[in-house]
N, C-alpha and C positions, 0 to 999 in steps of 0.2 A: 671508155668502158660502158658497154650497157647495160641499163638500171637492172638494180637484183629486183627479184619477186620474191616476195614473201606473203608467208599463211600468219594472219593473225586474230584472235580473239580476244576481243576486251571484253573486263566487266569493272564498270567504272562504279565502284561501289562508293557509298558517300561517307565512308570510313576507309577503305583501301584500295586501291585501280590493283586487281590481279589481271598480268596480261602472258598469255600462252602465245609466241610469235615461231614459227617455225620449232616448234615445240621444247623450248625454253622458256620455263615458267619465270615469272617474277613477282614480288609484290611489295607496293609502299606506299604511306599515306597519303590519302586523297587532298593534297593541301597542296599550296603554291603560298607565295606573297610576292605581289610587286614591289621593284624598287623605282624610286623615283630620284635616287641619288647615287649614281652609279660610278662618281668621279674618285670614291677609293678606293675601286676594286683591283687588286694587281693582279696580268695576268698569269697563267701558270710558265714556268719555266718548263724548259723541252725535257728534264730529269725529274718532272713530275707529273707529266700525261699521263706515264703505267699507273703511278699512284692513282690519278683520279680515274681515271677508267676503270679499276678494278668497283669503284663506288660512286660511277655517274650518275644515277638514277638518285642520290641522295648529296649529292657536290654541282649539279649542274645550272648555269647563268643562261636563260632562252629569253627569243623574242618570235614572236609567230607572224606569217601575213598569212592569213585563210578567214573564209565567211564562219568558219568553226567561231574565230577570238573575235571580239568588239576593240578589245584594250590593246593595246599595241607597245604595252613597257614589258620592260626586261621581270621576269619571273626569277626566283628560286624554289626549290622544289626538295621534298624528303626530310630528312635530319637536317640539314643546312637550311631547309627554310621554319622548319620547327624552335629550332635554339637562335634564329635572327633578331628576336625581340622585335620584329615587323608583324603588325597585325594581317591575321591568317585567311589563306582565302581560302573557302571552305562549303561544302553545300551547306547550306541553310535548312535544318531538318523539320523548320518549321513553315519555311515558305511556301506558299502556293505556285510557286517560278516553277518549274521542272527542269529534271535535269538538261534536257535540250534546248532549254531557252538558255542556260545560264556560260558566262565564258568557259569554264572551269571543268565542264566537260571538252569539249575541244583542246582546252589546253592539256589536258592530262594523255588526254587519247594521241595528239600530235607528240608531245613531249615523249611516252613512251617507246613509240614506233624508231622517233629522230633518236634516241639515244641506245638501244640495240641496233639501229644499222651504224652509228659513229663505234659503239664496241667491237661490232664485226666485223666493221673495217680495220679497224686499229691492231684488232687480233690477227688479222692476216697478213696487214703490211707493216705491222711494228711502225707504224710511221699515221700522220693527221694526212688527208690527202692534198697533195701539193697542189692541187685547180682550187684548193677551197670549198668546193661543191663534190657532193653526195646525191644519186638519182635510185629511190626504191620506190616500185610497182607495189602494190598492196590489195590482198584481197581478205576484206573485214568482214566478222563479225564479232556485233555489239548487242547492246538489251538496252532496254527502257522498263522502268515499274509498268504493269499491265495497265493500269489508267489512264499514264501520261501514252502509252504506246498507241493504244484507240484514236488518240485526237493528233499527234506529234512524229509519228516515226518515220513516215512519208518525205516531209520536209526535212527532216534531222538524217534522212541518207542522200536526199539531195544537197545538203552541205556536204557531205563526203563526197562526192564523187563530184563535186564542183564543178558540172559541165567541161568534163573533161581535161581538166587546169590542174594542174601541180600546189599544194599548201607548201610554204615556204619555215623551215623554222630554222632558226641560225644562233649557235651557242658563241657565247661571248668570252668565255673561258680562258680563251686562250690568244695568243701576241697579235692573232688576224683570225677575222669572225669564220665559222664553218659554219656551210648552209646546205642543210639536207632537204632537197625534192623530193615530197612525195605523193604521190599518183594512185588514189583511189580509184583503180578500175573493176571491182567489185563490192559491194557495199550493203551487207544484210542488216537490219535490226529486229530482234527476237525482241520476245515479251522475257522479261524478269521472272525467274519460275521456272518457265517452261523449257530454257535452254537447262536448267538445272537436272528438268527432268529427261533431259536427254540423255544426259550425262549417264542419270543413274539407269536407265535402259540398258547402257553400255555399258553395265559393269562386268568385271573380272572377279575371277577368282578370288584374290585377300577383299577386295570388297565387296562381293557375293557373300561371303563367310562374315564379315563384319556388320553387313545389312541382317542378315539372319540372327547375329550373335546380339543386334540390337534391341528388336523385334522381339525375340524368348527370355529377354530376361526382364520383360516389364509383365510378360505372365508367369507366372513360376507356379501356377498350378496343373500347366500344361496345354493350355488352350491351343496353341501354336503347334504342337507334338505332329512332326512327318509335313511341315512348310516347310518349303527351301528357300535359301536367301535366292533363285531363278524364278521361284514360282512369286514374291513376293516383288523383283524388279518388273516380273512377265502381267501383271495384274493390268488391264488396259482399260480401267475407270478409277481414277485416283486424286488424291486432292496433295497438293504439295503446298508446303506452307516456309515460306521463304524467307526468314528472320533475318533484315537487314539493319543498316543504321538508319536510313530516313524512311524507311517504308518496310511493308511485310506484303507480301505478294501471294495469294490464293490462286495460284495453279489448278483448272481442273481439266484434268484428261477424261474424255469418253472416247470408247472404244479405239482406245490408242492414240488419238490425237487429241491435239490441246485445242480447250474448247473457250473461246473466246466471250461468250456471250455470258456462260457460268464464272467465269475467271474475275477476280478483282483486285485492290489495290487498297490497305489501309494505310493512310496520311504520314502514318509515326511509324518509327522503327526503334531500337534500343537505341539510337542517339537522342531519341525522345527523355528514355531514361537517365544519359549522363549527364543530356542539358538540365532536368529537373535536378539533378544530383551536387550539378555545378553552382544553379542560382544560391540553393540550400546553404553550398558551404561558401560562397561569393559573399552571401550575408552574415555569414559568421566571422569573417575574415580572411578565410583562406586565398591564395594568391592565385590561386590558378587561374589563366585567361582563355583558355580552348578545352573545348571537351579531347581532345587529342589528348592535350599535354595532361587530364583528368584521367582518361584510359590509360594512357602509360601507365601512371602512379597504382591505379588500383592492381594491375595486371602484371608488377613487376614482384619479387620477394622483395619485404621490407627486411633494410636494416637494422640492427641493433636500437639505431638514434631517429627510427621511422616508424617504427614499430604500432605505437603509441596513435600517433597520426593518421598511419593505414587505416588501423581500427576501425578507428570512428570513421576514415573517411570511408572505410569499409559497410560499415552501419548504415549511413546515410543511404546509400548505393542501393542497398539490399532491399530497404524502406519502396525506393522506387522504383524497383524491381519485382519486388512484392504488387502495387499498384497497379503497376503499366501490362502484369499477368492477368489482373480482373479484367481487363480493358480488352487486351487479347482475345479471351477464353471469350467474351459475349461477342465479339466481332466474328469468333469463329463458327458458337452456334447461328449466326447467320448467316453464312455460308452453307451449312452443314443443314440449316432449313432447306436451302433449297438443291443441294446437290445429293442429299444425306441418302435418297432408297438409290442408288447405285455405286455407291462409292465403295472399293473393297478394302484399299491400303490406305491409309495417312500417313505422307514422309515429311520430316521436321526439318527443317536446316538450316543454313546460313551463318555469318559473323555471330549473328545474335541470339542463336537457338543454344549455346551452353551457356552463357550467363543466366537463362532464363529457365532455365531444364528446372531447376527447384521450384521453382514457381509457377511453372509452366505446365507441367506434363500432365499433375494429377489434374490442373481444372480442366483440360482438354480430358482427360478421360471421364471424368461426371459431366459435361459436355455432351461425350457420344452416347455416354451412356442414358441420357436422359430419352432420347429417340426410341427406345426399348430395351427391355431385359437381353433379346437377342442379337443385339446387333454389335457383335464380338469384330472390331475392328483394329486391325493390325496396325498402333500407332510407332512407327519407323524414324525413333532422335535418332540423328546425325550429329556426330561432335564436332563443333564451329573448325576445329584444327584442319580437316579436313573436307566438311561439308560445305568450308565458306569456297572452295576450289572448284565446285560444282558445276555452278554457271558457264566458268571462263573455259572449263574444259569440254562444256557442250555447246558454246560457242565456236571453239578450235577444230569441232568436228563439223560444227555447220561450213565455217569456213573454207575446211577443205573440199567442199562441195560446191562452191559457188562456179567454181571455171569447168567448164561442161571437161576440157582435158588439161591438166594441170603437169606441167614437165619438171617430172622427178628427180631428174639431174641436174635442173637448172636451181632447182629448192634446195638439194644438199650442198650443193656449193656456196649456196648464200648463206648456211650455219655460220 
């Protein structure tokens, strides 16, 4: 059988890898942990592949060969590697490493890919394939934070496209290893930001009206009266401002295209805030070992017998939420010093832009407003539910651009 091809677009964020692969969304947390003791693992019996298949992306045992991985032990990955009680591999929101230096981007980007072609196969032939080997062609696009992208993106798409060689990744799951080949014959990486803003270029209709509906109701005196949410994505000098977990990324487009030289990168992201939020309660007592397993707890409804607990660990949160918005808000006026006489829209977004919207919005608006009484600037929150999707979906469109002619028949067969 010859290798499928497929469209895909990562965005390996350092709280969640969203990936759009032949236009099947997914997403789960950015974590792995290695095992170094794999002699208890039993493997799945032939009356439980449907079962794990239906939630691979969160039950799967990988080992990689590619210049992507340094480390060469077995991974687990999702909710299975979250509740392992194995210490978590995880971006490091404080590191000066980037993401292209570190394994854990490669692993997640290979793991993703290997585990939608193991489903698509299994969807089609009810069956693991009997050679043991799986062969998919791949044409990527990925981001990098705009800083790391300037020094690193060059070499980080020469690991993908691995002079032309096949990455190896082989799931251990099951009574004999499966090993999916896959072949990076196209290989883009965007700046952080800027695929986002591509995204919202190409908005439609519900989020035409939802960009607009965001826009008029932070003036309610009218300001906005007879903007369309077209005339607002159509605006071609803009600053986007990209609230992740390890980094926030200052997008600035002039005259339509993104402009590298004005674009930057600050260091921290909201996982700044949950690590601050985690030492806090680490030294009160609280058990918690990962900002992950921290996120969850705030972000779920407290029970009856949690209640109490939420609270405060709600409190805490807030505290440093509060803080890490002052920090924001001066990073931004200077940005805003130097982009601030042509800039016409400001769009908000990312994982980390609703946690932050309370503490957030108004310092950005005494912010613009400092630059003059006049300078009535259209600040555009996106809500994390949706706008964390940004990236990976204007990377899925870079994507499908990369192969000068891309065979439409040969893509829908490999769904």
């Amino acid at each position: 059988m010859a290798p499928t091809l497929v469209i895909a677009g990562l965005d390996l964020g350092n709280g969640y890898v969203k990936a759009n692969i032949n236009g099947l969304v997914r997403v789960f947390p950015s974590i792995a942990v290695k095992q170094f003791n794999t002699s208890h693992h039993t493997p799945l019996a032939e009356d439980e592949v449907g079962a794990f298949m239906k939630d691979i992306v969160n039950q799967m045992d990988l080992s990689m060969a590619s210049p992507l991985v340094n480390s060469t032990e077995r991974r687990l990955f999702g909710e299975r590697a979250l509740k392992s009680g194995l210490n978590l591999e995880e971006f490091d929101v404080f590191a000066r490493t980037g993401k292209s230096e570190v394994d854990l981007s490669g692993v997640l980007a290979l793991a993703t890919i290997a585990a939608d072609r193991l489903h698509a196969y299994y969807g089609k032939n009810g069956s693991l394939p009997a050679t043991g080997k799986i062969k998919t062609r791949v044409d990527l696009a990925t981001a990098l934070p705009i800083g790391e992208h300037k020094q690193h993106a060059k070499l980080y798409r020469q690991k993908y496209l691995n002079n032309g060689s096949s990455h190896i990744v082989t799931f251990h799951n099951f009574e004999r290893p499966i090993h999916v080949e896959i072949l990076f014959e196209y290989a883009y990486v965007a700046n952080e930001g800027e695929s986002a803003q591509y995204g919202i270029m190409l908005a439609k209709d519900e989020f035409l009206n939802m960009i607009h509906r965001e826009a008029v109701k932070r003036f309610p005196n009218g300001e906005l009266d007879g903007i369309t949410g077209k005339e607002l994505v159509s605006a071609k000098n803009t600053l986007a401002i990209d609230i992740g977990e390890g980094t926030i990324d200052f997008a600035v487009f002039s005259n339509g295209k993104f402009n590298p030289d004005a674009s930057s990168t600050m260091n921290q992201g909201y996982g700044s805030v949950l690590e601050s939020t985690l030492s806090k309660l680490q030294a009160e007592g609280y058990p918690y070992k990962s900002r992950k397993e921290l996120s969850e707890f705030i972000h779920q409804t407290p029970s009856t017998f949690t209640k109490r607990k939420w609270n405060h660990v709600k409190s805490v949160n807030q505290s440093e939420e509060a803080r890490f918005g002052d920090i924001t808000s001066g990073e931004v006026s200077k940005v805003f010093s130097r982009v601030g006489g042509f800039i016409e829209v400001i769009f908000v977004f990312g994982g980390g832009a609703t946690p932050l919207e309370w503490s957030l919005f108004e310092k950005l608006q005494r912010r613009v407003s400092e630059f003059g009484d006049d300078n009535l600037l259209p600040i555009v929150y996106l809500d994390s539910k949706f706008s964390r999707f940004l990236n990976v979906q204007g990377l899925y469109q870079i994507a499908q651009k990369l192969r000068p002619a891309v065979n439409t028949k040969q893509l829908a067969k490999a769904k």
